[in-house]
C-alpha positions in Angstrom: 114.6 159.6 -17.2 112.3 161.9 -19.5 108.7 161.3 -19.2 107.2 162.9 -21.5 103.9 163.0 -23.3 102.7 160.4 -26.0 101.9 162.7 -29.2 100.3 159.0 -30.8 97.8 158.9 -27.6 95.0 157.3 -30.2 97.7 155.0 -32.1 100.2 152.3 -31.5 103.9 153.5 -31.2 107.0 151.8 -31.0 108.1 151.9 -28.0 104.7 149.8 -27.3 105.8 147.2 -30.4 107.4 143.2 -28.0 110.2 142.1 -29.0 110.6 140.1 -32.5 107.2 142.0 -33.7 107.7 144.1 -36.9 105.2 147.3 -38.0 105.2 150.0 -40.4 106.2 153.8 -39.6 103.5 156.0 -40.0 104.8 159.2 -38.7 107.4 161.2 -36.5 105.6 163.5 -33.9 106.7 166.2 -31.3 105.1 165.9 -27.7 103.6 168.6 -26.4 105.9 168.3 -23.3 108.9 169.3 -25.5 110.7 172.7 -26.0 109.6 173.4 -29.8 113.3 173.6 -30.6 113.9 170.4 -29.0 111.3 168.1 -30.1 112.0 169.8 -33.8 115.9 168.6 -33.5 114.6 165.0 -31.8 112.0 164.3 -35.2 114.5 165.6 -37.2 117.6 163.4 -35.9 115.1 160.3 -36.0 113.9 160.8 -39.5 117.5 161.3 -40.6 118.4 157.7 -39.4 115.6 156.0 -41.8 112.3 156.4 -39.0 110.5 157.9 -42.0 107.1 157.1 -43.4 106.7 153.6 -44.7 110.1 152.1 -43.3 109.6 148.7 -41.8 110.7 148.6 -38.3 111.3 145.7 -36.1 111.9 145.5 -32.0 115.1 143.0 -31.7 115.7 143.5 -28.1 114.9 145.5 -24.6 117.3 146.4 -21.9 116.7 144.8 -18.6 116.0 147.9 -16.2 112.9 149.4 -17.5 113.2 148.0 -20.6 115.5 150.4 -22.0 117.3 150.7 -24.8 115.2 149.5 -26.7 117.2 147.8 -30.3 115.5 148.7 -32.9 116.5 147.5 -36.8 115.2 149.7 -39.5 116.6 148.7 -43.2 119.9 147.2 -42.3 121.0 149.4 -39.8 120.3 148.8 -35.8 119.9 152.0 -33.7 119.3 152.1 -29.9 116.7 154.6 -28.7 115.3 155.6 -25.6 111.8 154.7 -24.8 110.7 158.1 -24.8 112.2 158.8 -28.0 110.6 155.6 -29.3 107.0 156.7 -28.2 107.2 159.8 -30.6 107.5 157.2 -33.6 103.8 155.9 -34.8 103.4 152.6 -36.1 100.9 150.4 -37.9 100.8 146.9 -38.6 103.2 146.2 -42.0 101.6 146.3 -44.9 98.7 149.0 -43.8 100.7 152.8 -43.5 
């Protein structure tokens, strides 16, 4: 398992949203812990799936062994992600990004 840095240290991200809760994406960041290259093709994979600015986002389910994957509905699509790829998403509260 990657552990890796959380780039939204100061904000909520998604990978901290419960399950049933919906927010608002703010932003895609790189951690600092990535390979440049990496983290580039990471934030540009997620933002190609819909995790784009002002997308509502909503937590429909955790795995069982450390709460990975982690189900995830943006628009009408569902997407698992990684908890480590979910804490590179920020979030806010729907209706404030």
């Amino acid at each position: 398992m990657n552990k890796l840095t959380n780039p939204h240290s100061s904000t909520n991200t998604l990978d901290r949203l419960k399950v049933g809760s919906s927010a608002t994406v703010v932003d895609v960041a790189v951690s600092d812990s990535m390979k440049p290259q990496d983290g580039l093709n990471l934030t540009r994979r997620l933002k190609e799936i819909g995790f784009v600015k002002g997308e509502s986002v909503r937590i429909l389910h955790r795995g069982y062994f450390g709460g990975e994957p982690i189900a995830v509905r943006i628009g009408q699509s569902t997407f698992a992600l990684r908890n480590f790829e979910a804490a590179l998403i920020g979030i806010a509260p729907l209706g404030i990004a």
